[in-house]
C-alpha positions in Angstrom: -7.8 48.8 -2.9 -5.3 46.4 -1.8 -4.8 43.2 -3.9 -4.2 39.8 -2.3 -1.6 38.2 -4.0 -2.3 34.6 -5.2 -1.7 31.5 -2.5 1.3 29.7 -3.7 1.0 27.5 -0.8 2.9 24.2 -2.0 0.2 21.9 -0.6 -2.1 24.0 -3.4 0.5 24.1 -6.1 -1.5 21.3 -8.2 -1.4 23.2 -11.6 -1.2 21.6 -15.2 2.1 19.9 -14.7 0.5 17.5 -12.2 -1.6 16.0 -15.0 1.2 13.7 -16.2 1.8 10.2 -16.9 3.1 9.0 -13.3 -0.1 10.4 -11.4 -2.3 9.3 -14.3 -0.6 5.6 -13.7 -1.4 6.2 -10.0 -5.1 7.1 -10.9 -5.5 4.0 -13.0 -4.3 2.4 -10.0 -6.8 3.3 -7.8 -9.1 2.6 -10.5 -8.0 -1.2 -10.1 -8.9 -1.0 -6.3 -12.2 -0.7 -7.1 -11.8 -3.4 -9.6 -10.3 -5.7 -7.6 -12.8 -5.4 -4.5 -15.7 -5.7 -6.3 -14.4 -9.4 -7.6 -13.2 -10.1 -4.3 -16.8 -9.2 -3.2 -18.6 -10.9 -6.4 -16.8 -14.6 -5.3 -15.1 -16.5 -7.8 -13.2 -14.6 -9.8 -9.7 -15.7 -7.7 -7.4 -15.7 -10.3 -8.4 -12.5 -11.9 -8.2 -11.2 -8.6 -4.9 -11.9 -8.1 -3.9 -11.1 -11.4 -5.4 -7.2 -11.0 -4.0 -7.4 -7.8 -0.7 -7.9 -9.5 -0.8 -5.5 -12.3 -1.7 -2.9 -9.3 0.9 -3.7 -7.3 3.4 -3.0 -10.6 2.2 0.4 -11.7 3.3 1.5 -7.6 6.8 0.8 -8.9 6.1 1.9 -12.3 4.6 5.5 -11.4 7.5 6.0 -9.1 10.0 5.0 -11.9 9.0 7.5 -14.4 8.2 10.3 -12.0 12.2 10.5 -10.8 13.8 9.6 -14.5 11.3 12.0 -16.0 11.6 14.9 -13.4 7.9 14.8 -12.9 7.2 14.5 -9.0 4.8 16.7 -8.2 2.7 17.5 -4.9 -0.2 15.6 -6.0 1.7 12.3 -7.0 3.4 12.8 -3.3 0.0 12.6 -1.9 -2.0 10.1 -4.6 0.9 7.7 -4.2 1.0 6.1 -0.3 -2.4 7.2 -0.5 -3.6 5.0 -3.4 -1.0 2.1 -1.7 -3.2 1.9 1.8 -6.5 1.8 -0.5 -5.4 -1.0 -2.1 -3.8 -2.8 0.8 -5.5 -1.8 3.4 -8.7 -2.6 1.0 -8.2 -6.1 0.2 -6.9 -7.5 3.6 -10.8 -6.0 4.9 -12.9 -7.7 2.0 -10.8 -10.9 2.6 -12.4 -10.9 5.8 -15.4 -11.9 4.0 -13.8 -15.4 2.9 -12.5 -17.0 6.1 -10.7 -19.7 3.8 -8.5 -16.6 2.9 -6.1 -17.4 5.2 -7.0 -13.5 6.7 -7.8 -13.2 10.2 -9.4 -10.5 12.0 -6.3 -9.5 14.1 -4.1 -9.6 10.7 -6.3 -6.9 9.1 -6.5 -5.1 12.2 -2.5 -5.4 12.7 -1.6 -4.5 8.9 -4.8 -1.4 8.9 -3.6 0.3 12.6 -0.5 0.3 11.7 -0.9 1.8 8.2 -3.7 4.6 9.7 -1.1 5.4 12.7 2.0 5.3 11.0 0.3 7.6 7.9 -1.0 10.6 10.5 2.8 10.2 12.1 4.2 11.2 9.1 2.0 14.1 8.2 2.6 15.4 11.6 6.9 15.2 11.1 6.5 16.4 7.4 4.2 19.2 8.9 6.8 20.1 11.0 9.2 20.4 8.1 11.1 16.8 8.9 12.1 14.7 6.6 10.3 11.4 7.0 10.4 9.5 4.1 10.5 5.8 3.5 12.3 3.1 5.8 13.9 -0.1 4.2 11.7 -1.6 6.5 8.8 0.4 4.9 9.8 -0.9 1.4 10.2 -4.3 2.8 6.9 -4.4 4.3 5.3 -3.1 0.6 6.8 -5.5 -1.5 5.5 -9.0 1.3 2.2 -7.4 1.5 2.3 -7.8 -2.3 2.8 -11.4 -2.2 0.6 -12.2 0.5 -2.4 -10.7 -1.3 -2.6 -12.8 -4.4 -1.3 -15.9 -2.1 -4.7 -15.5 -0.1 -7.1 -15.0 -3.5 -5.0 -18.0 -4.7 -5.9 -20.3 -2.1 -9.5 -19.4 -2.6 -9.5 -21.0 -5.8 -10.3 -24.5 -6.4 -9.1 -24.1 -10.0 -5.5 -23.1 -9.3 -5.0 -25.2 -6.3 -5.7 -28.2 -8.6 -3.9 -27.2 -11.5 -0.7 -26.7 -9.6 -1.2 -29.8 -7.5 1.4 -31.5 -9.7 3.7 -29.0 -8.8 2.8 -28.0 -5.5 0.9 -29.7 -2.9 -2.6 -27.8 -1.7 -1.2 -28.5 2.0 2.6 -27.0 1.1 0.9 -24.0 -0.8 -1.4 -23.2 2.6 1.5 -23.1 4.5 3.3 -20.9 2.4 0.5 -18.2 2.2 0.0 -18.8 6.2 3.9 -18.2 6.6 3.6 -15.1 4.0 0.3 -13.8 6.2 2.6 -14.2 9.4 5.4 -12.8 8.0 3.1 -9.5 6.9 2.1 -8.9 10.2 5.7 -9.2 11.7 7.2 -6.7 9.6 4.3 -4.5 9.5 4.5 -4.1 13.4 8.1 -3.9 13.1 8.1 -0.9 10.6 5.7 0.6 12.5 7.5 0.6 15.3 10.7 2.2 13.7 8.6 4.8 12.3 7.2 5.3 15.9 10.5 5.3 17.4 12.1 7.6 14.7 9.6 9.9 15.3 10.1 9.8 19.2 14.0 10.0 18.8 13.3 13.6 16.6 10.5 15.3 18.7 13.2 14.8 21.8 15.9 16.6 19.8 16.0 20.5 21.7 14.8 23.3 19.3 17.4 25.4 17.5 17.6 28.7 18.9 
């Protein structure tokens, strides 16, 4: 009787070692997705929005952190990771639809969520392919404004922090800057996705090594 020896296929090599602190951070993080569009949903609750918004947003830089000084990348943090990042982005630009006030339109969710769908199957395709395709400065870029425009547009919603802060900041200076921040989302989430594109484009022409 022959024996079939074991897959060790490396998208199946999810064993013990994957159940670490960095993906359990990533876990919780997805955990706050659901969180944070249920009191997007629920109306309201703007500030605690933004705030889990916030402490999302930080465990993405934390996870990554302590998976590279620890030595404890794995496959399944490689895949939980951007995955868990277009949830929650993707995710709260499509329930701020609900709250026109938001400052989100339906072309700026449909700009940032095309891009993020496209540009995510572009890079399973290179990294199929065995090409390295990892993160763009204009990727990181992109991450780190769509971060601030989030809690900007849950911010505005509230009547409670826009008149708190008025002392401090005019309602009509802080609309602008979250309309500026939305704009500025889109820009450089077209932009980076058309790098990707064109990075992608500039590989698949290179001839095949003989």
């Amino acid at each position: 009787m022959t024996v079939q020896p074991p897959n060790t296929s490396p998208a199946l090599a999810i064993d013990s070692r994957s159940l670490n602190l960095p993906n359990a951070i990533t876990l919780s993080r997805f955990v706050l997705s659901l969180v944070l569009f249920t009191l997007i949903w629920a109306d309201g609750y703007w500030i605690t929005s933004a705030l889990v918004f916030v402490i999302a947003a930080a465990t993405d830089f934390l996870d990554g952190y302590l998976a590279r000084k620890y030595g404890q990348v794995t496959v399944l943090g490689r895949i939980l990771d951007p995955f868990v990042d277009k949830i929650i982005i993707c995710g709260s630009f499509i329930f701020l639809l609900r709250w026109p006030d938001s400052g989100v339109g339906a072309w700026v969710t449909f700009a940032i969520v095309a891009r993020e769908m496209f540009i995510t199957q572009v890079r399973a395709f290179m990294e199929q392919r065995g090409t390295d395709f990892s993160a763009r400065w204009s990727g990181k870029i992109k991450m780190a404004v769509q971060c601030v425009a989030v809690p900007l547009c849950l911010l505005s919603l509230s009547r409670e922090f826009i008149n708190g802060w008025s002392h401090y900041l005019s309602p009509t200076v802080f609309l602008r800057l979250r309309d500026i921040t939305v704009w500025g989302t889109v820009a450089i989430t077209v932009y980076s996705g058309v790098e990707y594109s064109w990075r992608a484009f500039l590989i698949l022409r290179r001839p095949v090594a003989e």
